[in-house]
N, C-alpha and C positions, 0 to 999 in steps of 0.2 A: 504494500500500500504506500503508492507516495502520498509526500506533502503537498498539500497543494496551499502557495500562499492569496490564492485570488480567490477565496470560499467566500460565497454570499449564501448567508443561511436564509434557507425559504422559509414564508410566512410560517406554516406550521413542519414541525419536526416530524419526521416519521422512521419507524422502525422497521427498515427495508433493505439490511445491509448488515452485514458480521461487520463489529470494530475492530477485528484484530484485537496483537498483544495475546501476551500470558493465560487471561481467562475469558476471553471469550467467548469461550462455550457454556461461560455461567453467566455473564451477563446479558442480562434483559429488564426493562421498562416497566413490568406490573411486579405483584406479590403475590402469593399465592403460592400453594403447594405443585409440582411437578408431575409426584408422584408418589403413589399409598408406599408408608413402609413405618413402622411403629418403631420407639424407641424402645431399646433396651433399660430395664431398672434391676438395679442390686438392693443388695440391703443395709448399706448405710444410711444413715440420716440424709446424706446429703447427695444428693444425683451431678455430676457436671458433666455436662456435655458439649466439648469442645474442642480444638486443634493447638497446637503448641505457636500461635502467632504470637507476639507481641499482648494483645489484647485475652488473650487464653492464656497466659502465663501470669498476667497480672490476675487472674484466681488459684491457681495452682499454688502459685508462691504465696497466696495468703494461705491458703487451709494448709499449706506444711508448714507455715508459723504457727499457726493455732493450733497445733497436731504438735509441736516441738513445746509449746507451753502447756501440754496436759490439758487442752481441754478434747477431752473423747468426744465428744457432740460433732467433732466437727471429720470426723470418721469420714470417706467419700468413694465412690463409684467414680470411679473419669472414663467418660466414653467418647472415642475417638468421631470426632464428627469432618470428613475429609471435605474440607471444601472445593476444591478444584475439582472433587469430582461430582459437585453439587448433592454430596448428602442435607447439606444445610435446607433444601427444599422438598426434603419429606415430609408427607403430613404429620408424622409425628412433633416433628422439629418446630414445622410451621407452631402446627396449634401450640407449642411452648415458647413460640418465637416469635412474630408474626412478620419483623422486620428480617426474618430469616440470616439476622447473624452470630455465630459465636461470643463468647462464649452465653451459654442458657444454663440454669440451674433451678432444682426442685427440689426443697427442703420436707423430707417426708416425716418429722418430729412433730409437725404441727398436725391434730386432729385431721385437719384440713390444709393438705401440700399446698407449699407455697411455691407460685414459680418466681423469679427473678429474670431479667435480662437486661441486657448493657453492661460490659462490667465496670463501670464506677456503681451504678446501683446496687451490684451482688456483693461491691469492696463496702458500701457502704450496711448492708444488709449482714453481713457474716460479722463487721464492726461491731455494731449495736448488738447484733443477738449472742454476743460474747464480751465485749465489756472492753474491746482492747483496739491495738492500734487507732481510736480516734477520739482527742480529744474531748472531757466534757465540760473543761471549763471554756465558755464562749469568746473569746480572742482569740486562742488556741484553735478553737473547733474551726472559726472560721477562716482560720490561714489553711488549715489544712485542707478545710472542703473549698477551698477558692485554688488551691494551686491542683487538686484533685481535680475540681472544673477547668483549671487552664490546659491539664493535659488532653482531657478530654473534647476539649475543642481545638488545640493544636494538633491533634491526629491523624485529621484527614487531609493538611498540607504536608504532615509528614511522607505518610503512605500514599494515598488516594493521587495526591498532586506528584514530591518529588519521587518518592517511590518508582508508581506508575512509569510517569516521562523519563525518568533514568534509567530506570532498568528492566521493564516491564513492557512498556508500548512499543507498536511495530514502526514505528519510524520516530527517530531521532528529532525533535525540536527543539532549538537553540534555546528559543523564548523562552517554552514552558520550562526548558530544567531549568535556564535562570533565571525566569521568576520563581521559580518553588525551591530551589537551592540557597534563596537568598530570605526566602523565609525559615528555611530548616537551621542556615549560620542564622539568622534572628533568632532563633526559638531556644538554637543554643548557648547563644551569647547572653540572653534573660533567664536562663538557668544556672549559668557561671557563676552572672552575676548574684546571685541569689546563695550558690554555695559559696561562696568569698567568705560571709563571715555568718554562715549556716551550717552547722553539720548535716543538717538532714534537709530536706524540702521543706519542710514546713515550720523548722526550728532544731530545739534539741536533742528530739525525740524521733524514733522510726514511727512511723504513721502509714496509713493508706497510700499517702500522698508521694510515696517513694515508691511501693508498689505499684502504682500506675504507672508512676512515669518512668521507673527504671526499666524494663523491657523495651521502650522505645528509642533512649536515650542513651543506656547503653551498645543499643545495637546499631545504631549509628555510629560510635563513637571504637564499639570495635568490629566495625567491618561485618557483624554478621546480620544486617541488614542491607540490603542493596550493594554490598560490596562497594561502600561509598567513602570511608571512611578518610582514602586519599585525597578524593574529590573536594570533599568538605574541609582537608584541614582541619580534622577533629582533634589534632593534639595539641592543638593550640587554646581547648578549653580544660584547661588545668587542674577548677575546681571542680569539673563534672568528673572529670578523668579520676582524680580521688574518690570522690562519691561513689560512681561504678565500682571502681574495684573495694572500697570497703565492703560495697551491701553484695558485691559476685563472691565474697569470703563466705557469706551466712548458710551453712549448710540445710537450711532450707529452701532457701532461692535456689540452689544447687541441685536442690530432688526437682522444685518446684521448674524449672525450665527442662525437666525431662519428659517430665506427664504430656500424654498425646502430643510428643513431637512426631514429627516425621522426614527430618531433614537432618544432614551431621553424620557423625560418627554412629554405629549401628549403637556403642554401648550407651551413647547418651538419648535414645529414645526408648520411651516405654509407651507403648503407643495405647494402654488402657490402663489405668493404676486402680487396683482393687484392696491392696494390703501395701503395708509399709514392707513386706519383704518382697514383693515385686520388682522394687528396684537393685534388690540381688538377685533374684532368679527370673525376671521376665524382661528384661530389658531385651532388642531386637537382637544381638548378635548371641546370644542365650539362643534364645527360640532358634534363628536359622540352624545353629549349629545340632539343635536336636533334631531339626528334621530331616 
């Protein structure tokens, strides 16, 4: 697909043409299910259904925090949900989902299962119904859920924009990546600045506020996003560059970025986490090798 710089969009837009790029065969204009196919449920409290992106990591790495501080409640089922191969549009999925993205979660302690979706709302849902990572004195709370909100809407300039255009789309555009590259060095430069004289995002304290943002942030900064890392001149953000690597130490971020991957080294995916000894015995190059 070339570029073409003389595009004049017609009055109304129509869906009559594959875009190209990486996913194309998942993108399309309405909502809606695709196709019948039920989800699977376990018997922990807690159901998660989702892929090891960036945004599916920031829940995995909360429940192995919650799971590393003793609280059992927070016990979980992780079921791989492939997006590229559009499982995200099963009706199962749908009905738990309706905006059809990862990660989704169904808390089955309550009489009556609770679903969640979005994960800052599941960061902030597993927060409350456990007492931890957020704030409840109100200065505090609201630094944390404003930088929680900033990541959540710096996201989709992250991915959706520079992402895309850089490493994703079928033809190269000058514009787009520098316009979205020049928002991603923005995005990182108001995070620097912020760790300067912050240990954590939000202040003193580990919070939500790092588990959101750190899967995004960090994987810019070490290349395992868009293999960008050169691009950006990400070592030239210093105080992020501390940040990542202290919270990539916490051996639960460390489980927590294994659950439903499926990209890397075979032994850092576990591509459905049912027990805390899964990540000795079922990790992918385990399985290959059994079979």
């Amino acid at each position: 697909m070339a570029a073409s710089f003389d595009y004049a969009p017609p009055k109304v837009w129509t869906w009559n043409k594959p875009n190209g790029g990486r996913f194309a065969n998942i993108n399309r204009p309405i909502a809606g299910s695709t196709h019948d196919k039920d989800l699977p449920v376990g018997h922990h409290p807690l159901q998660l259904y989702s892929q090891g992106t960036p945004n599916g990591v920031k829940i995995t790495v909360m429940l192995e925090e919650l799971l590393a501080l003793g609280h059992g409640g927070a016990e979980y089922d992780a079921w791989l949900i492939r997006i590229d191969q559009g499982d995200q549009f099963g009706s199962g999925f749908v009905a738990l989902n309706p905006n059809s993205k990862i990660p989704a979660l169904v808390d089955q302690s309550d009489p009556r299962p609770v679903r969640v979706f979005e994960s800052g709302a599941i960061l902030i849902y597993l927060a409350e119904k456990f007492g931890v990572f957020l704030p409840t004195e109100k200065h505090s709370r609201a630094e944390c859920l404003s930088w929680l909100f900033w990541q959540a809407g710096s996201a989709p300039y992250v991915g959706g924009g520079f992402g895309h255009f850089y490493a994703y789309a079928p033809t190269r555009i000058e514009y787009a990546i520098d316009r979205f590259a020049m928002e991603a060095k923005r995005q990182l430069d108001v995070l620097d600045r912020r760790l300067e004289t912050n240990e954590f995002v939000a202040g003193s304290d580990y919070t939500i506020a790092d588990i959101a943002v750190w899967p995004w942030y960090a994987g810019l900064t070490k290349g395992w996003l868009y293999q960008a890392a050169e691009f950006l001149q990400a070592q030239e953000y210093k105080n992020v560059a501390r940040w990542v690597d202290a919270i990539a130490e916490r051996p639960a971020v460390q489980r927590g970025r294994m659950v439903n991957r499926v990209n890397g080294e075979l032994s850092s995916q576990l591509h459905e986490r049912h027990d805390a000894s899964d990540f000795e015995m079922k990790t992918q190059e385990k399985l290959v090798t059994r079979s």
